[in-house]
C-alpha positions in Angstrom: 112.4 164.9 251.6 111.3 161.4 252.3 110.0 159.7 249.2 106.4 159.0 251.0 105.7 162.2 251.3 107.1 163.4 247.4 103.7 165.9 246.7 101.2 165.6 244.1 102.3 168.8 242.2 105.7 167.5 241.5 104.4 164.7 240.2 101.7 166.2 238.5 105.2 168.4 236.5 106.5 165.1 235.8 103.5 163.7 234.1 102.7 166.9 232.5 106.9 166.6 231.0 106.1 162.7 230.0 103.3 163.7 227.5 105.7 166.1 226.4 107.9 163.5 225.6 105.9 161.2 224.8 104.0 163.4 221.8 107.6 164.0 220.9 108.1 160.8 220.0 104.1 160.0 218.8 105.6 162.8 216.2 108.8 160.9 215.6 106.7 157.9 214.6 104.9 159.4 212.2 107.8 161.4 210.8 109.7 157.5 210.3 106.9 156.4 208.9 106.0 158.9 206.3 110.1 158.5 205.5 109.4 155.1 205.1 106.5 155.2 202.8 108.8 158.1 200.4 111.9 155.6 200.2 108.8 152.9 199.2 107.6 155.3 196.6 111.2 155.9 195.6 111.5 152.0 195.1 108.6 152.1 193.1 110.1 154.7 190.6 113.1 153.4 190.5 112.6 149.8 189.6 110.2 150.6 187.1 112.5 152.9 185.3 115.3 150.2 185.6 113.2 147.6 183.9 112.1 149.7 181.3 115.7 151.1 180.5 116.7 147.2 180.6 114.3 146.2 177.7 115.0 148.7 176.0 118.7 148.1 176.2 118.6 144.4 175.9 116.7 144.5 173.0 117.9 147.4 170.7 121.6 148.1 171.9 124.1 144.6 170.8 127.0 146.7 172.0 127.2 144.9 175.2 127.1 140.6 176.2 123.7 139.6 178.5 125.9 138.7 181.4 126.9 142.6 181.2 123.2 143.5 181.2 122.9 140.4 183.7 125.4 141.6 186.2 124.8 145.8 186.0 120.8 145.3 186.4 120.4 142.5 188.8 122.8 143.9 191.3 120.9 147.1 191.1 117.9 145.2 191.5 118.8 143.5 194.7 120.6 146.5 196.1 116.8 148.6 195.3 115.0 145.4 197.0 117.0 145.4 199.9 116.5 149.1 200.3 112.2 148.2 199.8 113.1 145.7 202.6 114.9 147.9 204.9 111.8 150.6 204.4 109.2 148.3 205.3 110.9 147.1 207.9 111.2 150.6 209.4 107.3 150.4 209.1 107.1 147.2 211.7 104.6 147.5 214.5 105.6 145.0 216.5 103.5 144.6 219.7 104.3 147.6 222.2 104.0 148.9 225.7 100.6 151.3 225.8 98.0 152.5 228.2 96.1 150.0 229.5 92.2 149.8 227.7 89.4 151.6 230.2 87.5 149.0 231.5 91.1 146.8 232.6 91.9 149.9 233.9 88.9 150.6 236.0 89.3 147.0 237.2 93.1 147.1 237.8 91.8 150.5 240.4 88.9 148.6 241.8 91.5 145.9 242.9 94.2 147.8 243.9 92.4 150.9 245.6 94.9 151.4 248.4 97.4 152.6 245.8 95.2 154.9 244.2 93.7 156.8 247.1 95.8 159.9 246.9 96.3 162.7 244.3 100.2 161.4 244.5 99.4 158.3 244.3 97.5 158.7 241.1 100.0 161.0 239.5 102.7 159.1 240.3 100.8 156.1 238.6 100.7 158.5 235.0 104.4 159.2 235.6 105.5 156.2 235.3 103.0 154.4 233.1 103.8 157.3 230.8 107.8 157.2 231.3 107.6 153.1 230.4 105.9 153.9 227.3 107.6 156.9 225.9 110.7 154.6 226.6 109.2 151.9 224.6 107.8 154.0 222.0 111.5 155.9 222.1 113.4 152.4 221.5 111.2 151.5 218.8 111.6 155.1 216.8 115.3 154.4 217.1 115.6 150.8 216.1 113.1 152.4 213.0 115.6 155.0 212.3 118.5 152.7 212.0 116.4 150.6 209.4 115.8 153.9 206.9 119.4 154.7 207.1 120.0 151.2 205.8 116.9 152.0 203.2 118.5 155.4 202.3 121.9 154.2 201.7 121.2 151.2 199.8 119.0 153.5 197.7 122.0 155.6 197.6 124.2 152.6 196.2 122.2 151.5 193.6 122.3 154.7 192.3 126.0 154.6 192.2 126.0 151.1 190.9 123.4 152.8 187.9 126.8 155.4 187.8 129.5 152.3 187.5 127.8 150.2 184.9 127.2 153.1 183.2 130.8 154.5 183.4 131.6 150.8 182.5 129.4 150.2 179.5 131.1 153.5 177.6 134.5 152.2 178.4 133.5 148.7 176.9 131.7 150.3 173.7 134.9 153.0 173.4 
């Protein structure tokens, strides 16, 4: 089948398959984002119960030296900021490929109305328009992804480094 001559139905399958996809990843967004905002919230939680456990240790237990409480609470701290970092990062919205506004739109047909003219002309058009953005809006959901991984495991550590001063601390005070 020569390419010219590819019907309008096919492509119309294709473009119908493309906003498929590309709600797919519309819902992907919006699931990385929502993740985002819970390791924020997490964050928020967390730090706040750190600095309130380190007054309350600083002050009232004399068991331990400052650069103890120094050492165990800022690296927690920084390993929790990092992880804020890494979530809003996953939040970015950078500048990305979308569907041109109506009235460019209207303009871009009016000027280039010899490649609009048939039904396979004009569903070839959404095919691809749609397959450059869901690959846009795919790339960006990934790079996203990577950055609440990062978010969730340095979440994770500080929670382990919360495990190892604490472990520490009774071996010190035994």
């Amino acid at each position: 089948m020569d390419k010219n001559t590819f019907p309008a139905e096919a492509y119309a399958y294709i473009v119908d398959y493309a906003k498929l996809a590309y709600d797919k990843d519309l819902r992907r967004q919006d699931s990385i984002v929502q993740q985002a905002s819970h390791m924020q919230t997490a964050f928020s939680f967390m730090t706040a119960a750190l600095f309130m456990v380190a007054s309350l240790l600083v002050e009232n237990c004399k068991l331990l030296s400052s650069q103890f409480y120094l050492a165990a609470f800022s690296s927690v701290s920084f390993v929790l900021l990092f992880s804020l970092f890494a979530a809003t990062m996953a939040q970015n919205r950078k500048k990305s490929k979308a569907f041109e506004n109506a009235d460019d739109f209207k303009c871009k047909v009016e000027q280039e109305f010899q490649n609009f003219q048939t039904e396979e002309q004009r569903q070839k058009f959404l095919a691809v328009t749609y397959g450059e953005i869901q690959k846009d809006l795919c790339h960006r959901n990934d790079v996203a992804l990577i950055w609440i991984k990062i978010s969730m495991y340095s979440f994770y550590l500080s929670l382990l480094l919360i495990l190892l001063f604490f472990m520490a601390a009774i071996l010190i005070i035994l």
